[in-house]
N, C-alpha and C positions, 0 to 999 in steps of 0.2 A: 322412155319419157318420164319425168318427174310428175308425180302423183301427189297432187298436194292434200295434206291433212288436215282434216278439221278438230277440235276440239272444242269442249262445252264445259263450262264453271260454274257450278250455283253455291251460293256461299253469303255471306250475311256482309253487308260493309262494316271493313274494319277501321276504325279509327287505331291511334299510338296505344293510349290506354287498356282497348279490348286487344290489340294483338300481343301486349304482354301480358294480360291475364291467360290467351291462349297457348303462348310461345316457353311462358316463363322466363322471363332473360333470367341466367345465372346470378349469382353473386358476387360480385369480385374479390375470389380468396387468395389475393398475392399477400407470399412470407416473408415475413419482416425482414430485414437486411440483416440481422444476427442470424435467421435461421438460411437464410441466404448463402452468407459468409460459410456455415458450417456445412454446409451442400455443396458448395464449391470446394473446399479442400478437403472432406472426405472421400476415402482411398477405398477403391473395392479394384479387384481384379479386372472385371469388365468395364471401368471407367480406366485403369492404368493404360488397360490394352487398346481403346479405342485413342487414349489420349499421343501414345505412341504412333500407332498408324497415322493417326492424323497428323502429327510433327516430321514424320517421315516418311510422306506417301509411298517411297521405293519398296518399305518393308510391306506393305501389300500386294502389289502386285509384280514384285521379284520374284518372288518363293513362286508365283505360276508361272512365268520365263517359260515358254516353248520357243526352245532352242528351231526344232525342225522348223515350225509354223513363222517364226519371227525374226532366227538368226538372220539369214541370209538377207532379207529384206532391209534389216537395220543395217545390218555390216554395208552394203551395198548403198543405202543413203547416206551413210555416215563417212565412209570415204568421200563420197561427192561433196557434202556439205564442206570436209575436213579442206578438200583440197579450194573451196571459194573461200574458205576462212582466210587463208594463206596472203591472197594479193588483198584481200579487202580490210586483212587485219591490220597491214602493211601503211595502205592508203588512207584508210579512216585514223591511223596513227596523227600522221600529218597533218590530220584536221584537228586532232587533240594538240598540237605543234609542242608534237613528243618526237622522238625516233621510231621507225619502224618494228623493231624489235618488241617494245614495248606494246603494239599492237597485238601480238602474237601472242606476249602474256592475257593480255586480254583474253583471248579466242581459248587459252588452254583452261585458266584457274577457275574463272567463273562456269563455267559449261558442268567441272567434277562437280564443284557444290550444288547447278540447279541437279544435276542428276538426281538426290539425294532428297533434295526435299521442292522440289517444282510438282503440279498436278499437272501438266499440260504435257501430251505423247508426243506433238510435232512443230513445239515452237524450238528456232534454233538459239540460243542466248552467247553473247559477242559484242562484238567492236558495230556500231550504228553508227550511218553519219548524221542525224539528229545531236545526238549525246556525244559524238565527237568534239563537233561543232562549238557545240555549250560548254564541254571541256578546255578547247580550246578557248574562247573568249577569257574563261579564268584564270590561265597560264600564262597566255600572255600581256593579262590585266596589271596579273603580279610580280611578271617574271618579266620585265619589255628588255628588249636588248640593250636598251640604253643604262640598265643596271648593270651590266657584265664586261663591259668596255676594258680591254687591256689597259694595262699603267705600264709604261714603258719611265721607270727611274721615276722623275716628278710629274711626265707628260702623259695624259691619257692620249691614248690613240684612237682611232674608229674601228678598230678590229676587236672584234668580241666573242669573249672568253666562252666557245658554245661549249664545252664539255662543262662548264658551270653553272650556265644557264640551262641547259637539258636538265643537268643532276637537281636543281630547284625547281624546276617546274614539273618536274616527274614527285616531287614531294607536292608541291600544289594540287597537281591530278589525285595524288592520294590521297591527300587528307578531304578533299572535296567528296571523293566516290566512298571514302568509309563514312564521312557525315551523312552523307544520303542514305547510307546502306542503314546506317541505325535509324535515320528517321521513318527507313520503310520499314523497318521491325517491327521498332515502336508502334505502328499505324496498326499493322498488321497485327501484332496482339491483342491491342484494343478494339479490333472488328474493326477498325475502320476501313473495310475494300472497298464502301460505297463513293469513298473521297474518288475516287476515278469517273464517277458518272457527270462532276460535275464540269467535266474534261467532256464534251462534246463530241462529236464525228465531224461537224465542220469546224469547230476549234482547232480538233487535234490535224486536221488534214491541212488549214490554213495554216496552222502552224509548222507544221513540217516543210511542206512550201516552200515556206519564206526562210527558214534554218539551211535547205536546199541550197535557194540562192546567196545566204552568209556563205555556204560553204566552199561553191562555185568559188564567188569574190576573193576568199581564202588563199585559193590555189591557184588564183591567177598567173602568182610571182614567179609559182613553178612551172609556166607553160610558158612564161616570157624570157626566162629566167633574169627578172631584173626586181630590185631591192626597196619596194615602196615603205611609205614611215608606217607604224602602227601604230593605229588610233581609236581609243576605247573611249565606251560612252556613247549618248544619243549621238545620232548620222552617221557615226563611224564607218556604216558600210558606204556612204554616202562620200564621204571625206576619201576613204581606202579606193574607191573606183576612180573618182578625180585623179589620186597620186599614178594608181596605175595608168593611165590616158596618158598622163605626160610624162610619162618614163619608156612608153612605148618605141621613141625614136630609138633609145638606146638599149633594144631585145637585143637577148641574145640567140644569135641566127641558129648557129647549131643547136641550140634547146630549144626555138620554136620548129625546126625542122623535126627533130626526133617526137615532141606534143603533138605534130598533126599527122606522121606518119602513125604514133600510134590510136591517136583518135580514130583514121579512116579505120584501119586493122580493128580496133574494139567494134567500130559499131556495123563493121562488115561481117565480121566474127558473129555477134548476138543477131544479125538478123537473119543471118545464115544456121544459127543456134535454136533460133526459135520456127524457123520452116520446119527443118529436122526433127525436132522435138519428138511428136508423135512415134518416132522412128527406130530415135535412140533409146535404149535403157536409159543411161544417165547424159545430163546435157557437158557439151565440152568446156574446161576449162580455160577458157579464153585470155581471160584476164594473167594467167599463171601463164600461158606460153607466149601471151606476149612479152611478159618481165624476162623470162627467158631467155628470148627472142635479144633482147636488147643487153642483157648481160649474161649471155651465155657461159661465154669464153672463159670471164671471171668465176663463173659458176663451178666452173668444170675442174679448176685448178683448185679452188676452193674443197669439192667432196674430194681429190683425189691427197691434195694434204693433207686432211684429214681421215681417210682410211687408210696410208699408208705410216702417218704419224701414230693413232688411234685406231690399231683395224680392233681390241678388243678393250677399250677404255671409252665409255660417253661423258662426256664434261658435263661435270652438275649444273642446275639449276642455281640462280640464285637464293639466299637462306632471305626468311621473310624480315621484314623492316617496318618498325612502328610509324605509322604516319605521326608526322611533327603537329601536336594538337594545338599548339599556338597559332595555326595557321586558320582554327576553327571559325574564330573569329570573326575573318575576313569573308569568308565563301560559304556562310549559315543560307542566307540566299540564296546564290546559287544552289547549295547541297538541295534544296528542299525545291527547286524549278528542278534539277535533274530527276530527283525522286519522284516527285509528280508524272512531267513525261515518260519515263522508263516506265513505270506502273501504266500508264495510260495507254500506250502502244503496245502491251507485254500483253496485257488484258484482254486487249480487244483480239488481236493476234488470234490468242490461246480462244477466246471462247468462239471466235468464229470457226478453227479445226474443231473444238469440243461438241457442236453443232452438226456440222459436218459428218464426222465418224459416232455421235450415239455416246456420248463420256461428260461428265460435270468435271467444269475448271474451280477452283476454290480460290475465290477474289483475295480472301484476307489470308490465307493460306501461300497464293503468290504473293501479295507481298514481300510476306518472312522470307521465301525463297531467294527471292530476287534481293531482300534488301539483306541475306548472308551473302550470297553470290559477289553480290559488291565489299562488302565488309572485309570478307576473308579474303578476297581476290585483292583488295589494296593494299595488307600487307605484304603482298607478294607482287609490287607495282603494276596492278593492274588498274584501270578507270574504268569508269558508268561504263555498263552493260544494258542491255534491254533485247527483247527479239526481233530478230533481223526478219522484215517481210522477206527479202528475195531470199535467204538461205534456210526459210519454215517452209516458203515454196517450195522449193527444192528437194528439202527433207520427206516432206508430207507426198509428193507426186512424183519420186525416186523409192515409193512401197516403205519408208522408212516407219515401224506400229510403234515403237514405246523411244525412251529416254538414253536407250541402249544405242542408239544411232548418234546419242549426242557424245558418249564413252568412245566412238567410234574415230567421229572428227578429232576430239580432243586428242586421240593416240598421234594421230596425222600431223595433227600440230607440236604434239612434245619432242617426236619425230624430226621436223621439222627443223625448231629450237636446237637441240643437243647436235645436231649433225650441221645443220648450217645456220649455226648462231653469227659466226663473223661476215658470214654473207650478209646480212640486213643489216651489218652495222650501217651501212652505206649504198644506197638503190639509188635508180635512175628516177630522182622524184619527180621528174616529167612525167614519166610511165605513170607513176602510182597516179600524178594529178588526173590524169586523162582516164582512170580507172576508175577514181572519182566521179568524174561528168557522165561517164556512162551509166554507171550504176546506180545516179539520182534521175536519170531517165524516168522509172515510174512515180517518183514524185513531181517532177514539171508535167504529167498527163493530168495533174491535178488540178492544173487550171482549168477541165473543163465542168468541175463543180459550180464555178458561176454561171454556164447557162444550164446546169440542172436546176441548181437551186433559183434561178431566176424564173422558171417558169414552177417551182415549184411549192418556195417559203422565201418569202422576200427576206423574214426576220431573220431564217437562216445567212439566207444571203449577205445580208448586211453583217452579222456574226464573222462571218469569213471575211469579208475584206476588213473588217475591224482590226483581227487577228492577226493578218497578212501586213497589215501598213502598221501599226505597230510595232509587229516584231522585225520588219524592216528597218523601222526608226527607232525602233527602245532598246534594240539588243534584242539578244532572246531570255535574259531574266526579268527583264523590267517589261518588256513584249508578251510574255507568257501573265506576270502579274493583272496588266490593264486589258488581255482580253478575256480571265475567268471575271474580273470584276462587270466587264462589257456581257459575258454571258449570264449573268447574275442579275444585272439590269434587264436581259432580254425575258426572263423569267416571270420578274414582277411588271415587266410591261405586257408580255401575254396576261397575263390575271387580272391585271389593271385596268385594260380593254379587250374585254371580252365578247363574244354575239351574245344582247338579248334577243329572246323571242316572245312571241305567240303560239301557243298550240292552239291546233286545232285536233276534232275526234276523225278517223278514221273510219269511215262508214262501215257497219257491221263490226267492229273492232272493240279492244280495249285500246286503241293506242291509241298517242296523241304525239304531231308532229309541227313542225314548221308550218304555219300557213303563209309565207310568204315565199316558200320552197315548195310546197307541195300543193299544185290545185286540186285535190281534190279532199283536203283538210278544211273541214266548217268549224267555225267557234262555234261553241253553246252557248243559246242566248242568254243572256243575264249572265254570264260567268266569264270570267279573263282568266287565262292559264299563263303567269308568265314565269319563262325560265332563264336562266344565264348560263354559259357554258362554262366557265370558273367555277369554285367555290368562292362564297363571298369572304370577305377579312376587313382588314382596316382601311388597306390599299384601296377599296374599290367599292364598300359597303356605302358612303356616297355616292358616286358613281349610278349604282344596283335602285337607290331609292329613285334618282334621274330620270334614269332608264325604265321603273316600272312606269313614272305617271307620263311618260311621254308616252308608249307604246300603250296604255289603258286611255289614254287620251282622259285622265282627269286629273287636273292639277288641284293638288290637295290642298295647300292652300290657301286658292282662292275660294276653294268649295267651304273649307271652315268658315273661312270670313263671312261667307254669303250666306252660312246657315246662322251663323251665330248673328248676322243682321236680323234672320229671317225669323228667330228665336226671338231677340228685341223687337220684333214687330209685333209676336204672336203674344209676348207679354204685355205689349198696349194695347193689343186687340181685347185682349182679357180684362183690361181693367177700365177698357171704355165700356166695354159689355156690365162688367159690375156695376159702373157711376148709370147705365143705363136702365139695369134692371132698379136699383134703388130709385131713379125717378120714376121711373113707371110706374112702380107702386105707390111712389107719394103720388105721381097721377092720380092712378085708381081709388088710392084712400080719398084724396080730394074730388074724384068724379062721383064720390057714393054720396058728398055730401052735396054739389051742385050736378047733379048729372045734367038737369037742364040745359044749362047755362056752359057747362063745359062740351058737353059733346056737339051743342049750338057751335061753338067757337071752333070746334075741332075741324066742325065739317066744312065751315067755311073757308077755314086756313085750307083744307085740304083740297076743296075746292077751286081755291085760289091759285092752286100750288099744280092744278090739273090732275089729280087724285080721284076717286069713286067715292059715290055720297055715302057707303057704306060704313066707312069709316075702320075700315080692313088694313086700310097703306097708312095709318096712324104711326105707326113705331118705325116705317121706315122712312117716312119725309122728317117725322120728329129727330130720328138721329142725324140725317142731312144736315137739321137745323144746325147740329153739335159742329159742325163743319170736318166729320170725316167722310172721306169718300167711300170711303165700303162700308156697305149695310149690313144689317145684322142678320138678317136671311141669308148671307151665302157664310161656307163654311171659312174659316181663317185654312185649313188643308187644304179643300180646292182650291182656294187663292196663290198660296203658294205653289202649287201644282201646275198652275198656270204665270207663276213667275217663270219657276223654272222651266216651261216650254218655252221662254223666249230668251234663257240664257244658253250660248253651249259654251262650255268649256273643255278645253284640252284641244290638242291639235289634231289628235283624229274625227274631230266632230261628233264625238258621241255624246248623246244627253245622259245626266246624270242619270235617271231612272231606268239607260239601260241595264244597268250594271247592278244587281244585289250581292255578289260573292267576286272573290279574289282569290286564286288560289296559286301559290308558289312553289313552282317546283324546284325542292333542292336534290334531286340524286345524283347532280351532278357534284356538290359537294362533300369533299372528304374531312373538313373542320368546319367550326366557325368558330371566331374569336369571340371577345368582350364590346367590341365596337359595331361587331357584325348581328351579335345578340341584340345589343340596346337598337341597331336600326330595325332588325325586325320587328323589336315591342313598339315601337314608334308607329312602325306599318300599322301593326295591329290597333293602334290607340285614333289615330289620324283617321283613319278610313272607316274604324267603329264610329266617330263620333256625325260622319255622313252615312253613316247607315248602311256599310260595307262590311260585311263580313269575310273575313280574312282565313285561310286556311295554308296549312304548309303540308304539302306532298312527297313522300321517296326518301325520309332522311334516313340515313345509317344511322347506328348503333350507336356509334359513335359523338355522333353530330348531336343526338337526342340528347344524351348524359351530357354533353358541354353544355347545351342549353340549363340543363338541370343545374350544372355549375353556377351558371352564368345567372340563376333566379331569374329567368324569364318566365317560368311559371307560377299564374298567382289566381287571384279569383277569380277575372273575366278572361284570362289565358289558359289555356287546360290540355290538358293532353288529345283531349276530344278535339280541338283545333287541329293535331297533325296524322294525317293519313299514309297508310300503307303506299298506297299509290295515287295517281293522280285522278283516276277512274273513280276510285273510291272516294276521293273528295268530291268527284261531279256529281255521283250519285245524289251525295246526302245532300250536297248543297239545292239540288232538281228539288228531292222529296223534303228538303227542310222549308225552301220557300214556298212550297203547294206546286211546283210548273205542272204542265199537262201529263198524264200516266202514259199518254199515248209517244211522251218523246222522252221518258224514260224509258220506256219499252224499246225508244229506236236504238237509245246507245247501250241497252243493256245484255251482257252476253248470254 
């Protein structure tokens, strides 16, 4: 059973001022930018050597390599990975609307380079249908078929030139995935890894989504096998479904028969894959025996030409090819939406294994990895790369520990390549499509985001369908642009509406909570704690001033107006009182020369007037005469004392005189601006001139020195004004206005 502790504090209240006399805050000794400069590029051993490791994570933890503890484990996930690479590399090709072949490069070139310098042990890096996807839309933006059309003599024909169109759009996929690859360098040098945060979880999940269903729509033509227009730009998927619906009359039967015989077989296969699971060492390659399965025969003819043509010769690789940089131009957009994504999905990946196994991923570190991996891998016709969720699955829960599982696949695939290169000149792109639908399978699970997110952040929610009909309607470069901007808005409209509150004290406590959440939180009387759950800024520092006088229930205002009436009132009270006392005395001087005859007169006026014959209620019937209604016997402050019990202002109906102190808690603020400064001196100014004293509660370190900035501090502002804690402002404000000892006592620890 949980034993709770007690603790006990005796300590002086600190105001801002006393706790840096106690704390000492430092000095800020930052060096100049020349001495900067020269601390940056001075060379010692131990800065060479850490700078090395860190450009090349492998050169740290290679030289430890336990072959016993690790080989086998890696070898064992890396064939598995190696052999999903094969049909996915093949398929996701098609969505880049490349040739399969070039898929393959993909899976090989990029995976050497992350080996080298990636920090993450079990993300696999490859062919994604996300970044297929978006590759493809710029291929065939650039490349449509209606550029390639044969010329027969003077007469163009409709038969189109695809060994020319491939060979061009295999240059467009280049030059795109090398521009991305520098701009992820680039980022990556300048620390910029945090640009990925601004990438979401329901961003980046909406957005895959909806990339999901481009892709679906993509490969439709190959599960129909029939020839709809290509059409780029808004609706396009919209337009592309249409053409396909009316071209359905004319499928072609033998290709929709082979599409659904292998759809049953794939998704009979994974669900049979996934009972087993637990059972098997590694899961079955399904995907691979289905391609198989449908092109065996060719298969078989295929390795046997080739090891009887070649039983001791492997046909090279092709030699690397500079992407055509003219083409930069056109696909800077795109380049910098792929580099985004890749990063965004690679990240997330990687740090959720880095979690998992006890290891730190390095944001701006992947980056550089990933943005060479692409760089290097396109001169050698490879495109976007990023890590595949299902084949880091795989790797990660197939025992796969370090990067040595990614050398593993990549053998499988080079393998693959030199032995059965002329086999993927030409696949059953039915199979690949249907390889496609299955394995975006855990991205269509993703619609069940909108009813997490519906019971759990609306604003999220909305984020995601923002994201989602967008990149439906915009494409995914122009869909990815309007939902970071949409999440960008969602940001400033959290801060921009935010919860105020009320605190109340926690009986026996120093805390102070919600009293509209918590019953059993009382305010202190005479004192308002009010907080906001933002930091305040420019966006909402209006807003914040709203929000204190509605919830303090006094609108400032109208409370100035009424003081400043109440002011003009007490200045003609004062100077009827003067014109009063000077008659009185010309009274008196003249009563000393007729007393008779005057105070004769007096007693009878007073008389008349139903007064005592004493002549006592003289000065106050005689100022009546003056024709004001308040006399001079009662005070001009009880007067107003008793204005104000019959005015209430504010909407919680509190009287002004409940209220002596105000105190605002910012801890939950991490800045305040120049507009957020002048609203609080305004606070302070407004509520001083009704006899409110103002205090601020909980700031950072930070927040204090901006104000310092900001010359908010002057002679009736002071540091004595902001307190360590909120506690610490009740205290003094209790013992500055005299309250009772006995309710200091209550909230005192």
């Amino acid at each position: 059973m949980y034993k709770y502790r007690k603790y006990r504090i005796e300590r002086e209240v600190l105001n801002e001022q006393r706790l840096e006399e106690l704390a000492q805050r430092k000095t800020d000794a930052q060096p100049s930018l020349i001495n900067h400069l020269k601390e940056s590029i001075r060379c010692t051993v131990p800065k060479l050597k850490h700078g090395v490791l860190r450009t090349f994570p492998a050169l740290y933890w290679l030289p430890k390599y336990s072959v016993r503890d690790y080989g086998m484990p890696d070898l064992i996930s890396g064939i598995s990975v190696g052999i999903m690479h094969l049909p996915q590399g093949m398929a996701y090709a098609l969505l880049a609307s490349l040739p399969p072949v070039f898929g393959l490069y993909t899976s090989l070139y990029p995976a050497l380079i992350y080996f080298f310098f990636g920090t993450s042990r079990h993300i696999s890096i490859g062919t994604f249908a996300v970044l297929s996807i978006m590759v493809g839309s710029v291929t065939e933006r650039l490349a449509p078929d209606v550029d390639f059309l044969k010329v027969n003599g003077t007469n163009v024909t409709t038969e189109v030139d695809i060994a020319a169109r491939d060979s061009y759009r295999v240059q467009v996929a280049a030059a795109t995935t090398v521009l991305g690859g520098l701009i992820q360098v680039v980022l990556g040098l300048i620390k910029f890894g945090f640009v990925g945060t601004y990438l979401s979880e329901p961003l980046v999940r909406a957005y895959t989504t909806a990339a999901a269903l481009h892709a679906v729509v993509a490969q439709l033509k190959y599960v129909f096998g029939v020839s709809p227009a290509r059409f780029n730009g808004p609706l396009s998927l919209v337009y592309t479904l249409k053409d396909v619906f009316l071209l359905l009359p004319q499928s072609h039967f033998p290709t929709l028969v082979v599409s659904l015989v292998s759809l049953v077989l794939l998704i009979a296969a994974k669900e049979i894959n996934a009972f087993l699971s637990p059972r098997l060492p590694v899961p079955i390659p399904v995907e691979l025996i289905t391609v198989i399965f449908f092109y065996g025969h060719d298969l078989f003819l295929i390795i046997t030409d080739s090891l009887i043509s070649y039983p001791f010769l492997l046909p090279s690789l092709s030699s690397p090819i500079v992407p055509d940089g003219s083409i930069f131009r056109e696909v800077i957009g795109d380049a910098f939406a792929l580099a985004l994504v890749a990063y965004a999905i690679s990240i997330s990946l990687g740090k959720t294994f880095a979690l998992k196994h006890g290891y730190r991923v390095d944001s701006n570190q992947e980056l550089v990895a990933l943005g060479l991996s692409n760089t290097v891998g396109a001169f050698f016709q490879s495109y976007a790369v990023c890590a595949s969720m299902s084949r880091s699955l795989i790797q990660e829960s197939t025992g796969g520990k370090t990067q040595m599982a990614g050398i593993a696949s990549a053998i499988i695939v080079l393998v693959t390549i030199l032995k059965l290169g002329p086999f993927f000149q030409e696949l059953p792109k039915a199979v690949l499509a249907c390889i496609v639908f299955v394995n975006l399978k855990g991205m269509f699970k993703q619609y069940s985001d909108i009813v997490l997110l519906w019971r759990s952040d609306k604003t999220d929610l909305v984020l995601w369908l923002v994201t989602w009909v967008s990149t439906l309607l915009f494409n995914l470069d122009l869909g990815l642009a309007a939902a970071i901007m949409f999440a960008l808005l969602t940001v400033i409209f959290r801060t921009q509406l935010p919860t105020y509150s009320l605190l109340g004290n926690v009986d026996g406590s120093e805390l102070y909570v919600d009293i509209e959440i918590h019953e059993e939180a009382r305010e202190i009387p005479g004192i308002t704690i009010f907080r906001s759950s933002a930091t305040v800024y420019f966006a909402n520092a209006e807003l914040y001033l709203e929000a204190l006088k509605e919830k303090s229930g006094l609108d400032i205002t109208k409370m100035i107006i009424y003081k400043k009436r109440e002011d003009a009132k007490e200045k003609r009270r004062q100077k009827r009182e003067e014109r009063w006392a000077q008659r009185q005395a010309k009274k008196e001087e003249l009563a000393d020369q007729t007393a008779v005859f005057c105070v004769e007169k007096g007693l009878r006026w007073e008389y008349l007037k139903g007064g005592n014959l004493d002549g006592t209620d003289f000065a106050w019937t005689s100022e009546q005469m003056d024709g004001d209604a308040t006399t001079r016997g009662s005070s001009s402050k009880d007067t107003q004392s008793r204005d104000l019990e019959r005015i209430s202002l504010g909407s919680l109906g509190k009287w002004t005189w409940d209220i002596h102190s105000i105190i605002l808690d910012l801890s939950t603020a991490n800045f305040i601006d120049t507009v957020a400064a002048k609203t609080m001196k305004n606070i302070f100014q407004d509520f001083g001139e009704i006899d409110i004293d103002v205090y601020l509660a909980g700031c950072q370190a930070s927040v204090v020195q901006q104000l310092e900035l900001g010359h908010f501090f002057s002679g009736s502002i002071t540091k004595k004004h902001l307190f360590a804690s909120v506690h610490d402002a009740v205290l003094y404000c209790l013992d500055h206005r005299g309250q009772e000892s006995s309710l200091v006592s209550v909230i005192r620890l």
